[in-house]
C-alpha positions in Angstrom: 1.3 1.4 70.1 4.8 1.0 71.6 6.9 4.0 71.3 9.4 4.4 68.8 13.2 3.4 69.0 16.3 5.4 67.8 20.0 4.5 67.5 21.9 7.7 67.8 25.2 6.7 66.3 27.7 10.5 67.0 30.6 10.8 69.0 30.0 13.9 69.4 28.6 15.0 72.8 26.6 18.1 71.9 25.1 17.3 69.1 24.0 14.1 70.8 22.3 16.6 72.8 20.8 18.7 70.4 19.6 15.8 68.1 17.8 14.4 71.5 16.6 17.8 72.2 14.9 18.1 68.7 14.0 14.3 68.9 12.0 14.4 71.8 9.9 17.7 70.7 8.2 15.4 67.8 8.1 12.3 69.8 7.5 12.7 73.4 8.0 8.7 74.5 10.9 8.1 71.9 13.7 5.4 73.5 16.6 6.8 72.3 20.2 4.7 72.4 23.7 6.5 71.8 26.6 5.1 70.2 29.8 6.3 69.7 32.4 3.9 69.3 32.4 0.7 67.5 32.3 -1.9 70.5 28.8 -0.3 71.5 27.6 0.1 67.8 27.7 -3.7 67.3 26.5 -4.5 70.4 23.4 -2.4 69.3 23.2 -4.1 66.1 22.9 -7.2 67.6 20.5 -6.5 69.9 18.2 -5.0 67.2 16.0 -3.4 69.5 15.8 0.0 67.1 13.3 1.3 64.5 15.2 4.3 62.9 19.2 5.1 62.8 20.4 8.3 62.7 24.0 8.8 62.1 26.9 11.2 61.7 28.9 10.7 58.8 32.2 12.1 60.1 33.2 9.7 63.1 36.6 9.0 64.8 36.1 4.8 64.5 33.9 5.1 60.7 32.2 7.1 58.7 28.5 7.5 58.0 28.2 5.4 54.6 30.1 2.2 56.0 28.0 2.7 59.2 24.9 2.7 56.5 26.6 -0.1 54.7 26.3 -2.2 58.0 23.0 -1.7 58.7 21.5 -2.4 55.3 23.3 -5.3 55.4 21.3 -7.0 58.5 18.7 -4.8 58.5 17.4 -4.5 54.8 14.1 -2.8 55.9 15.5 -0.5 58.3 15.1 3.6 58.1 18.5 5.8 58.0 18.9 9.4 57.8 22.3 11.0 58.1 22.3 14.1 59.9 26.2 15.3 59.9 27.8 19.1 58.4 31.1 17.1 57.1 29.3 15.8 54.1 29.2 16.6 50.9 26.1 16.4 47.7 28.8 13.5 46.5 28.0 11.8 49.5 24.5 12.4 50.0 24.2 10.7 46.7 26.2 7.5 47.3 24.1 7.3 50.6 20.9 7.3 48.8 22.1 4.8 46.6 23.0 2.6 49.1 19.4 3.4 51.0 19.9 6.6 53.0 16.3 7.5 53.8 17.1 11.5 54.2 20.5 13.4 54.6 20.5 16.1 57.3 22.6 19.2 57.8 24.0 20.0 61.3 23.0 23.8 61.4 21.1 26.2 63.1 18.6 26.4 60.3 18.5 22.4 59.8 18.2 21.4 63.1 14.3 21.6 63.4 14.4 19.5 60.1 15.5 16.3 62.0 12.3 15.0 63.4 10.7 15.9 60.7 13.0 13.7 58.6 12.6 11.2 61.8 8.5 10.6 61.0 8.8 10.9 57.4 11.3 7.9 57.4 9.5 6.1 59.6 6.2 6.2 57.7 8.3 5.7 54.6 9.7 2.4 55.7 5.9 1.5 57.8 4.5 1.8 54.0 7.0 -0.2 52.5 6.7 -3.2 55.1 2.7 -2.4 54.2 3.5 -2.8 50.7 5.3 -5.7 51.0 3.0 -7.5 53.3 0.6 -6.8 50.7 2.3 -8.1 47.9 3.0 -11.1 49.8 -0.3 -11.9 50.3 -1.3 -11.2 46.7 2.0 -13.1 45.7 0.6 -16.2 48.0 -3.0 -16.1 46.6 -1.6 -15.7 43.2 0.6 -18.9 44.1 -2.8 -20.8 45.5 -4.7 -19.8 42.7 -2.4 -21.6 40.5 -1.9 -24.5 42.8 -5.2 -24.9 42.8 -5.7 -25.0 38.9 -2.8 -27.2 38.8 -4.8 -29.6 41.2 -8.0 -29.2 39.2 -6.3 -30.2 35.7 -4.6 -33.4 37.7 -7.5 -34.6 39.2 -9.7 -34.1 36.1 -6.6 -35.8 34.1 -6.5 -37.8 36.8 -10.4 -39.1 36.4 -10.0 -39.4 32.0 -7.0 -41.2 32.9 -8.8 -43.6 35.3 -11.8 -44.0 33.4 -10.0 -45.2 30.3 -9.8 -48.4 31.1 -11.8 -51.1 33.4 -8.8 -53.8 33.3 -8.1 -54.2 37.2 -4.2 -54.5 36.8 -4.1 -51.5 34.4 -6.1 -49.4 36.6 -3.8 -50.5 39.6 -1.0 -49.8 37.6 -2.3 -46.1 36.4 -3.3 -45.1 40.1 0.6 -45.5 41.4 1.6 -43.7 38.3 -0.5 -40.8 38.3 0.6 -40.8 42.7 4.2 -40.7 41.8 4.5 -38.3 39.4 2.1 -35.4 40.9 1.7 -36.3 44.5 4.6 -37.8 45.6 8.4 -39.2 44.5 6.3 -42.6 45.1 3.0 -44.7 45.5 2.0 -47.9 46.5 -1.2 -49.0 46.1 -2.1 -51.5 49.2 -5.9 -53.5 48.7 -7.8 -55.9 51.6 -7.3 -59.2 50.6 -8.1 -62.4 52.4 -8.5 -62.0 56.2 -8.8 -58.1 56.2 -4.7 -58.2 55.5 -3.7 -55.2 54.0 -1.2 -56.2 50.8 0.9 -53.8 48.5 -0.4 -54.9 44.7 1.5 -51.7 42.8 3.8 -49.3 43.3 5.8 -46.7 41.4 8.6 -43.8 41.8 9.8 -41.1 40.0 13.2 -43.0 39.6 14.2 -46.3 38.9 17.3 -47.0 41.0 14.6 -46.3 44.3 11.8 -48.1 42.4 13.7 -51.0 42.6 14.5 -50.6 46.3 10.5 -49.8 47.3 10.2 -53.3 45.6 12.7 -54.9 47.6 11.3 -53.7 50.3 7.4 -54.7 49.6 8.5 -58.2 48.9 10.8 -59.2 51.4 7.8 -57.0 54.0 4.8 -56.9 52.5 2.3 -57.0 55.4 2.8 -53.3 57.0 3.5 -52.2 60.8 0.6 -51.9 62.9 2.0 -48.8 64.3 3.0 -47.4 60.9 0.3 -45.1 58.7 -0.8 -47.6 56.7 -2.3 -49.6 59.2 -3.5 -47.2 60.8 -5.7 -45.9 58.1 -7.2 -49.3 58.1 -8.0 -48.9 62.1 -9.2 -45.6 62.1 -10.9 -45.1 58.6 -8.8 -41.6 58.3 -5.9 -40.3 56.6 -2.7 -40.5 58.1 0.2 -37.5 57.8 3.7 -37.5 59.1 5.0 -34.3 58.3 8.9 -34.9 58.9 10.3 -38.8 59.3 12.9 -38.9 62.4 15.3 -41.5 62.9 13.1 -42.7 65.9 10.3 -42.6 63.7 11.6 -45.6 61.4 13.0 -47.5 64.3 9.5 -47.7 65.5 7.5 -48.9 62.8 10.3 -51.2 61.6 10.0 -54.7 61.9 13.8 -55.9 62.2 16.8 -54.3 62.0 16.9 -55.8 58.3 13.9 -53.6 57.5 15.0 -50.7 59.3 18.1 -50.6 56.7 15.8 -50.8 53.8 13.4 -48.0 55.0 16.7 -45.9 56.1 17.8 -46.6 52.0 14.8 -45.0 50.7 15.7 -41.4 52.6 11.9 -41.1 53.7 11.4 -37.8 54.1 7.5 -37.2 54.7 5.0 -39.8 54.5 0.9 -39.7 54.0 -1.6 -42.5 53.9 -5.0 -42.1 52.9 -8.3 -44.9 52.6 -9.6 -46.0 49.3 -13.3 -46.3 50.2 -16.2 -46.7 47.6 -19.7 -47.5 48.8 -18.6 -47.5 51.8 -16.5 -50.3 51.7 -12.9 -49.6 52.8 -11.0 -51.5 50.0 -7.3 -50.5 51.3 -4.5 -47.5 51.3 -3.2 -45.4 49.4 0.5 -44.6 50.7 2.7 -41.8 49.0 6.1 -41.3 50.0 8.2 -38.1 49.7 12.3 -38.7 49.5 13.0 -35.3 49.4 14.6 -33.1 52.3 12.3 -29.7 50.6 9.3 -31.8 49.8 7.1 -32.1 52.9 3.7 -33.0 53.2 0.9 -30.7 54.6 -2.5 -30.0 54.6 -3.0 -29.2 51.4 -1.3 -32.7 50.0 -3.3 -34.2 52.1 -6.9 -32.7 51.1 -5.4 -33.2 47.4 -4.4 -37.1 48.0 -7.8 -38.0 49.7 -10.3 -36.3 46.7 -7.3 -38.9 44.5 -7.9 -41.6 46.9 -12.0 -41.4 46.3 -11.4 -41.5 42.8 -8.5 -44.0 42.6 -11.3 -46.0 45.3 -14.3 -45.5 42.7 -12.0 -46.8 39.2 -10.8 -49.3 41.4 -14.5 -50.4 42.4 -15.8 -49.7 38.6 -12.9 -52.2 37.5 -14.0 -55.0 40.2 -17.4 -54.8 39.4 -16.5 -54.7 35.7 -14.8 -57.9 35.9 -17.4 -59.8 38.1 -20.1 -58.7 35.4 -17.6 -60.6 33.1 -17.1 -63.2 35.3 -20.5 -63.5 36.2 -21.5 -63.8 32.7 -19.7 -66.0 31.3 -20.3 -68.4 34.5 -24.2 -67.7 33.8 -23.5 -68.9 29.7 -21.7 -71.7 30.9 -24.6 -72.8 33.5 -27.2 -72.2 31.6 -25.5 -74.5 29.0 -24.4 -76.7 31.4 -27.7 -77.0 32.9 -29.5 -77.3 29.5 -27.0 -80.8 29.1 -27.5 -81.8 32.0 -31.6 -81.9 32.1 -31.6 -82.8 28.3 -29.5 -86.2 28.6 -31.6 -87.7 31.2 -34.8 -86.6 29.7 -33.4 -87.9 26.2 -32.9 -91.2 27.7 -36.5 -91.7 29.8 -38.2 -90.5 26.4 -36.5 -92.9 24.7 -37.3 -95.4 27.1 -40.9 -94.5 27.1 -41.5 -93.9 23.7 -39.9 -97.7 23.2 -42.0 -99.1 25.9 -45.3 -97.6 24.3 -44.9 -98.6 20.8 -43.7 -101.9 21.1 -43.9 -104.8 23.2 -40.2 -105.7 25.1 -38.8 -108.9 26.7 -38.9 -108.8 30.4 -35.1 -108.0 30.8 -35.1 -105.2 28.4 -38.7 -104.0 30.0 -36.4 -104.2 33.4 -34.0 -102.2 32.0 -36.0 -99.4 30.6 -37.8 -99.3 34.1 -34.2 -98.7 35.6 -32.8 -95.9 33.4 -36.2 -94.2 33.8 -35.8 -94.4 37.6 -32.4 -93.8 37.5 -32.7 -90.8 35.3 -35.4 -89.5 37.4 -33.5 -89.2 40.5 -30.6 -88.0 38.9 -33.4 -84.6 37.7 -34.8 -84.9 40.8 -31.1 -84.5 42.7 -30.7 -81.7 40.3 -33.9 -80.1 40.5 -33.1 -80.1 44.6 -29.4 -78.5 44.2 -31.1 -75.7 42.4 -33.9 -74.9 44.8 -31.3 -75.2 47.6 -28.9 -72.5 46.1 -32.0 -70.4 45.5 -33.1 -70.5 49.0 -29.2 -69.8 50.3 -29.1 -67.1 48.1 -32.4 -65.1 49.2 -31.9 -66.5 52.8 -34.7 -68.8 53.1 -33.1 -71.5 54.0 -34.2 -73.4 57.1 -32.3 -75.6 59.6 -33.9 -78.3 62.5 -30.8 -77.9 64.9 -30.7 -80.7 67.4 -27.5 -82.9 68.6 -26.8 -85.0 66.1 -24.4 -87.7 66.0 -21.8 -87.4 62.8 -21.2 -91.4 62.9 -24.7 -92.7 61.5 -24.7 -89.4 59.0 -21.9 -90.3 57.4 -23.0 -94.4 57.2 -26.2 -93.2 55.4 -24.4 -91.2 52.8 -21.9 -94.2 52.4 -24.9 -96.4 51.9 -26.4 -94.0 49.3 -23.0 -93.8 47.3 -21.9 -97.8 47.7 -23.8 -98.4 44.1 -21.6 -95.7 42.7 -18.3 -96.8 44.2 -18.8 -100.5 43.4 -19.4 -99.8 39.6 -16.1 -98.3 39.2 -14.6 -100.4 41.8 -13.6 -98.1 43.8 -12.0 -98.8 47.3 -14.0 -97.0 50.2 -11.7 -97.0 53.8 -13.2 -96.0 56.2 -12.5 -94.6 59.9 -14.7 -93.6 62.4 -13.8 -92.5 65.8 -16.8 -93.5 67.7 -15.8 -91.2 70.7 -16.0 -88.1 68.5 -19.3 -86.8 70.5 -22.7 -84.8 68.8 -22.7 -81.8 66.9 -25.1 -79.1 67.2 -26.8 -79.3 63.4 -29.2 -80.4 61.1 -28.7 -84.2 60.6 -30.2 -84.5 56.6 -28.3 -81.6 55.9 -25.2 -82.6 57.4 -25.3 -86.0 55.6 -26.1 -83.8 52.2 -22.6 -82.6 52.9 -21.4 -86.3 53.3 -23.5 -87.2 50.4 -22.1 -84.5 47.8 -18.4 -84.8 49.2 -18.1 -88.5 48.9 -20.2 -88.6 45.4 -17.8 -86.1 44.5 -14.5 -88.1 45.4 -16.5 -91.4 43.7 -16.9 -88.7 40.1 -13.3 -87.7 39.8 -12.1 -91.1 41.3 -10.9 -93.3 37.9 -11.8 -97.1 38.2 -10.0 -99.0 40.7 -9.2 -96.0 42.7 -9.5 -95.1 46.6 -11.7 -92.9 49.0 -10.8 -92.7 52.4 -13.2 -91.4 55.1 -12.2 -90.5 58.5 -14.0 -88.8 61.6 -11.9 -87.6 64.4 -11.9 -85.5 67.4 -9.3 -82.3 66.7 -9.8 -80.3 70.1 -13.2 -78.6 70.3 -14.2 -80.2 66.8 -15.2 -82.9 65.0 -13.6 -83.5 62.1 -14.8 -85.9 59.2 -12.2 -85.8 56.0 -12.8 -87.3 52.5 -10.0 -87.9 50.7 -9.4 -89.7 47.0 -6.7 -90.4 44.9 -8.6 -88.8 41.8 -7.7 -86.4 39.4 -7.0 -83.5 41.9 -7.5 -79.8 41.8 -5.6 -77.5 39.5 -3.5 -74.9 41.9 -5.7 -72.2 39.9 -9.0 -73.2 40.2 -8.4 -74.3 44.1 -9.6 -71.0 45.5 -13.0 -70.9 43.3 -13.9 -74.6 44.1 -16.5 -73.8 46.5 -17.8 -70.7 44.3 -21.5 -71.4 42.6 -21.6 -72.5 39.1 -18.2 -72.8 39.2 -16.4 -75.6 37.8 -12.9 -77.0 36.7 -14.1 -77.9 33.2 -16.7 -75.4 31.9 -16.5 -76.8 28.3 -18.6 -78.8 25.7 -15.6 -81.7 25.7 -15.5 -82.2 29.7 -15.9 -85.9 30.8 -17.9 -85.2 34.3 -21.1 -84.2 34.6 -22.6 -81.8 37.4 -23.8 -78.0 37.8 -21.1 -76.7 39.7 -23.6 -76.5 42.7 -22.5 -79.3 45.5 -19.7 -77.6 46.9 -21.1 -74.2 47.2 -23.6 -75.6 48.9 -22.0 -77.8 51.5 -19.9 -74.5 52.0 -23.3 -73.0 53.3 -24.4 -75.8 54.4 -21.4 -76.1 56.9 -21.1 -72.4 57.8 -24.8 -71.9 58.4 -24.0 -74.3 61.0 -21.0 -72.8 62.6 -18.6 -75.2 61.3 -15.7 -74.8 58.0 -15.1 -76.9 55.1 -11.9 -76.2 52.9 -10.2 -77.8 50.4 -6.5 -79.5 49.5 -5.1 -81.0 46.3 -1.0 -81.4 45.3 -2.1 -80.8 41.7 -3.9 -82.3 39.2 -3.7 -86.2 39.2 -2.8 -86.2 42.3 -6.1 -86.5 44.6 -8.1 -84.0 46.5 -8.8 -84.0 50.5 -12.1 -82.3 51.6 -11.7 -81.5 55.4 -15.1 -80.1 57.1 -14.6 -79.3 60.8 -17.8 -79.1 63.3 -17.9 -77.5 66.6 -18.3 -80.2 69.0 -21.8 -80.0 71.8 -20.8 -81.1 74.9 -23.3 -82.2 77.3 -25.0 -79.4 79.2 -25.1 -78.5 83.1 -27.6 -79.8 84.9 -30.3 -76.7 86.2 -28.3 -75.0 88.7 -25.0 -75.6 88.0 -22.0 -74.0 86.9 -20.8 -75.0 83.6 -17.4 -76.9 84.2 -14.2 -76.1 82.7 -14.6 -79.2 79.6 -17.0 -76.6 77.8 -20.5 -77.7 79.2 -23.1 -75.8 77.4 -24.7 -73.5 79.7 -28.9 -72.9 79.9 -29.0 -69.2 78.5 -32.9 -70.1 79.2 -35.0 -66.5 80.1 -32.6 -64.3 78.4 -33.6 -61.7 75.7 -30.6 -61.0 73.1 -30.3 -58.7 70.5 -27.7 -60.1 67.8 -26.7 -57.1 64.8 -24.5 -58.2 61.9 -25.2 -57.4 58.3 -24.4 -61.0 56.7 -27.3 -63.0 57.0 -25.3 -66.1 57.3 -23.7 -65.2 60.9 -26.8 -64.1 62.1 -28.9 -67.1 61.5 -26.4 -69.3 62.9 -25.8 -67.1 65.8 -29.4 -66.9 66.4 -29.4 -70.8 65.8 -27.0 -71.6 68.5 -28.7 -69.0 71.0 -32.4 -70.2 70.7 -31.1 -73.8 71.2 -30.0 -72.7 74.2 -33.0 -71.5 75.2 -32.5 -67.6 74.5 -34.9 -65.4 72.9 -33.3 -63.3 70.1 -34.0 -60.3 68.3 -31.9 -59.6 65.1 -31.1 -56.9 63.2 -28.9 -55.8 60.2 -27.8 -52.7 60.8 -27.4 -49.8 63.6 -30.1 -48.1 62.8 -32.4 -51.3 62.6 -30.8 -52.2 66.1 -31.9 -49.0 67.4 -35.6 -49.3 65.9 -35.1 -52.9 67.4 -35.1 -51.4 70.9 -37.7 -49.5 70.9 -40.2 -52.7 71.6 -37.6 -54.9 72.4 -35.1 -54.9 75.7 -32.6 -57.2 75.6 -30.7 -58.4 78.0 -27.4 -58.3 76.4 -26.1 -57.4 73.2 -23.7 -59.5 70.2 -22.6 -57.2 67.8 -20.5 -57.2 64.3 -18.1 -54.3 64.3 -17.6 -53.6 60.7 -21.3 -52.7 59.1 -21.7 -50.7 56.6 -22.8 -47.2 56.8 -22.3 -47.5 61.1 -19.8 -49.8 62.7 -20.2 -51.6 66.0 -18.6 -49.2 67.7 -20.8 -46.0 66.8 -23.7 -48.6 68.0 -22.1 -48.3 70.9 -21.9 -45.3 71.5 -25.5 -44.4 70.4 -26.5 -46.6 73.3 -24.2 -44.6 75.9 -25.7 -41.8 74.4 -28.9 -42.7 75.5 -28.2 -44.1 78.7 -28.4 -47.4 78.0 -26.0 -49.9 79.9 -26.2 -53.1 78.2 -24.1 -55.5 78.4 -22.5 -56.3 74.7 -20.3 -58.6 72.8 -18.2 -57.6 69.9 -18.2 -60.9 67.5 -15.8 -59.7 64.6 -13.4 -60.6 62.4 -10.9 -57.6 63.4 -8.9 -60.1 65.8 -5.6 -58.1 66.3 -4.4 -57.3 69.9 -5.1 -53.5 69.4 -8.7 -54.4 67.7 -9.8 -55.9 71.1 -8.4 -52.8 73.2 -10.6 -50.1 71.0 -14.1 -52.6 71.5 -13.4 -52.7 75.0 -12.9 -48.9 75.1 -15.8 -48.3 73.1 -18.1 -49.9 75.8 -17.7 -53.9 75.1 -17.2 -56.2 77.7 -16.3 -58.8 75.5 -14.3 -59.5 72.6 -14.5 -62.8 70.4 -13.0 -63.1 67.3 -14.6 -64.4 64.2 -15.3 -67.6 63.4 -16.5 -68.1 67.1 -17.5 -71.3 68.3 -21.0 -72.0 69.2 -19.4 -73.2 73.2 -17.4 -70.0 73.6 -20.4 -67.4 72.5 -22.7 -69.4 74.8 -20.1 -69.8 77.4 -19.2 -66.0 77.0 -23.0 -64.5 76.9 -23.3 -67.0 80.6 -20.3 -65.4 82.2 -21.3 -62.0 81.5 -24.4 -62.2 82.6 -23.6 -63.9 85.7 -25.5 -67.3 85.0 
């Protein structure tokens, strides 16, 4: 314990002596600092290095109470006894009023009293601090006590509020409400939509006139900065704080100097970010904004707005999986419907037929016609009947391809032949134009001309009599291109991003004029992807045509054994080598463990890390192709299992996270390669032969 410190405040030399004297006898070590004029007494005062004043009240610059007076007044908590024989009980009085811990009188007798009154004011003023400290402490337990009930009614508030309704936009809508007027002066609500890019759907403040400038802001910049806290929830799968926004802050995670201006409006004060993640599945960011200078986020806030965020995440997930159940159901009513039509009409007409041929005896060009519609009709079940056993393997992942070069040229002349009936009963126009230097694809050649087949029978449906169907194949870089385009009835802007969703269709309704299951263009989709290629749609509007574009990764001709593939793409030999491929979409890994075994590879697959790890145990790759965002484990915890264990494989990351700073964390995580998804066939090959040196 440091030894205690006295201001002596007398300008009086011998009683400076005595009181030191008398001091010293009750505490040995005491520091003990005179004063006696008014230059040296605020020099002490501002250097604070005392524990107890003692002070005459008669003094030739002040007097004891405005000495007392001037203390208090900096030093609240600071002992003072007046030891002094010009006072009076009047005095004493007003100096206990005004905090005088003990009043002293300069005599013989008294003399031996002021130590005594030294310690007792000391301990005094040791159990007040006490006391206060104490009260402090129960004050700031009482405080989180009630912060914490307050929390527990929001949250539980919160959750009725949520659960009251499964209407995505309403739920969107309550989350920023409830985020604004609890957690923060604002909330906007960002979601993952198409291409992992983060986009603000909702937002509120506690005010209007800022409301409207957030929204300014979110629609003139909606996608947010990389560096900012958003984004960086999305990269890191944590919560983001920033406790206090600097000027240097804003400047760098503003875009232009435009947007600086509109964050500077807003008078950010304190930001925090946190995921929305249900089942594991990262569905976007939660961002709350504080505009005020007194309101800063913390730790607390922070616990408080990620237990929000997992329930925001779960009514948000709820609502989604509300509305597909809808969705799903009413698509299921109108299939099953639809497919009930569509087997009944043909079946009508071959019982007719039948039926009429049994009973009675025909002429030979009515017998011929009967023949026909039967035959006719039983294709058109048996086309059916193989849509739905396709979509049924697709879906449980059965489906098989025979991958070999295949030339696109006499694909796409067979499916013209098969639809040339069609087309010349409406009299529709087919142009075609076929680059015959387009070279092979690595595919499946009936499946491939299915595709042709349902895409130009398609274009020949919605094509009215006298119409036109175009058909071209060309070479587009690394690709081969073949596009079917009609000036039909067109897509409806609307229903353009379902058109290659199962049992989807345009016209679901008893009164529509085309017939169909809603099947062919979800499965050319697969069809088309399963074999590393992309198919996507175009229309101007309805009436106005439709233009089906599939693109096909182009094989070019393979070294010879021994040589180095060249710089147009030859397709190296990845004969001898054991790979391990890990993604959890069943899709990517059968046509990455497609292209690889045509190559010659043996592969191992597995959907998961922890299936990649069993993997191991009986089989040892020679290199590695890996998805990064899995659930439960990501690619890069895969990775670092493996270091773990002391493995050194060589490993691709294949994944759709294709930003500049995605490819610097796979390479730090132990990649040595990063290709972004979708990959051709060529540069995985081509990437997997460079790495490992063949």
């Amino acid at each position: 314990m440091s030894p205690p410190r006295f201001l002596l405040i007398d300008d009086n030399p011998a009683d400076r002596i005595l009181a030191i004297r008398q001091l010293r006898r009750e505490f040995a070590d005491v520091k003990i600092v005179q004063v006696t004029d008014a230059y040296n007494f605020e020099l002490a005062l501002t250097a604070e290095d005392f524990d107890l004043v003692i002070t005459d009240y008669q003094l030739g610059w002040s007097d004891g109470l405005k000495i007392l007076q001037a203390i208090k007044a900096r030093y609240p908590a600071c002992p003072v006894v007046m030891f002094t024989n010009t006072g009076t009980e009047e005095i004493a009085v007003e100096g206990m009023k005004s905090g005088l811990d003990d009043y002293v009188i300069k005599s013989p007798q008294q003399f031996v009293r002021l130590p005594l009154a030294a310690r007792s004011a000391l301990e005094r003023a040791a159990a007040r601090r006490l006391n206060a400290r104490l009260q402090a402490e129960r004050d700031q337990l009482l405080e989180r006590e009630r912060l914490e009930q307050r929390n527990a009614t929001f949250l539980a508030e919160a959750s009725k509020a949520l659960a009251s309704s499964l209407d995505p936009t309403a739920t969107l809508t309550q989350i920023a409400r409830l985020g604004a007027s609890y957690l923060a002066d604002a909330c906007v609500v960002y979601l993952i939509r198409n291409e992992d890019q983060l986009m603000p759907v909702e937002l509120a403040h506690a005010q209007a006139q800022p409301e409207a400038e957030l929204r300014e802001l979110l629609q003139r910049y909606p996608h947010p900065n990389w560096q900012g806290p958003v984004t960086q929830v999305l990269h890191t799968g944590q919560s983001q704080l920033v406790t206090e926004v600097t000027v240097e802050y804003l400047a760098a995670i503003a875009q232009d100097a435009e947007h600086l201006r509109l964050l500077q409006a807003l008078s950010l004060q304190s930001l925090l970010a946190v995921p929305l993640v249900a089942r594991t599945d990262t569905l976007g960011v939660l961002s709350l904004i504080s505009s005020q200078p007194q309101r800063r986020f913390g730790t607390a806030d922070q616990v408080l707005s990620e237990e929000f965020g997992r329930r925001a995440a779960i009514a948000i997930d709820n609502a989604r999986l509300y509305q597909q159940a809808e969705t799903a159901n009413q698509l299921k009513d109108e299939f099953l419907a639809t497919l009930s039509h569509e087997l009944r009409t043909p079946l009508n007409s071959m019982l007719g037929w039948a039926q009429l041929i049994r009973v009675r005896r025909l002429d030979d060009a009515t017998y011929s016609r009967a023949v026909e519609a039967i035959e006719r009709n039983t294709k058109s079940l048996n086309r059916l009947i193989d849509d739905l056993l396709d979509v049924s393997r697709i879906i449980t992942g059965n489906l098989r391809l025979e991958v070999n070069p295949v030339e696109l040229i006499p694909v796409i002349s067979e499916a013209l032949a098969v639809v040339q009936p069609a087309s010349q009963a409406k009299a529709i126009r087919i142009e075609t134009a076929l680059d015959a230097s387009v070279g092979p694809v690595l595919g499946d050649a009936t499946r491939l001309q299915q595709v042709a087949w349902n895409l130009l029978a398609n274009a020949i449906k919605f094509t009215p009599e006298g119409g036109q169907v175009r058909v071209t194949l060309t070479r587009i870089s690394s690709q081969a291109a073949l596009v079917i385009s009609d000036t039909g009835q067109g897509i409806n802007p609307e229903f353009l991003p379902h058109v290659f969703e199962r049992f989807r269709q345009a016209d679901g309704s008893t009164t529509r004029t085309h017939g169909g299951l809603g099947l062919g263009l979800a499965i050319v989709r697969q069809l088309i992807e399963l074999q590393g290629g992309t198919v996507q749609a175009q229309s101007d509007g309805v009436g106005r045509g439709a233009t089906f574009i599939v693109k096909l990764p182009l094989l070019a001709v393979r070294a010879k054994p021994g040589e180095r593939p060249t710089a147009q793409g030859q397709l190296p030999s990845l004969s001898g080598l054991r790979i391990l491929v890990v993604d959890d979409e069943a899709d990517a890994r059968a046509l990455i463990s497609t292209v690889l075994e045509a190559c010659g590879a043996e592969v191992a697959t597995a959907t998961s890390v922890a299936e990649a790890l069993t993997v191991l145990l009986s089989f040892q790759p020679d290199a590695l192709v890996s998805d990064i965002g899995m659930p439960g484990e990501n690619g890069y915890e895969l990775m670092r299992r493996l270091r773990e264990q002391g493995q050194q494989l060589p490993a691709i990351a294949l994944t759709a996270y294709a930003k500049p700073e995605d490819q610097e964390r796979a390479l730090a995580a132990g990649f040595q390669r990063h290709l972004a998804k979708p990959t051709e066939p060529v540069t995985l090959v081509a990437t997997l032969s460079s790495l490992l040196n063949r």
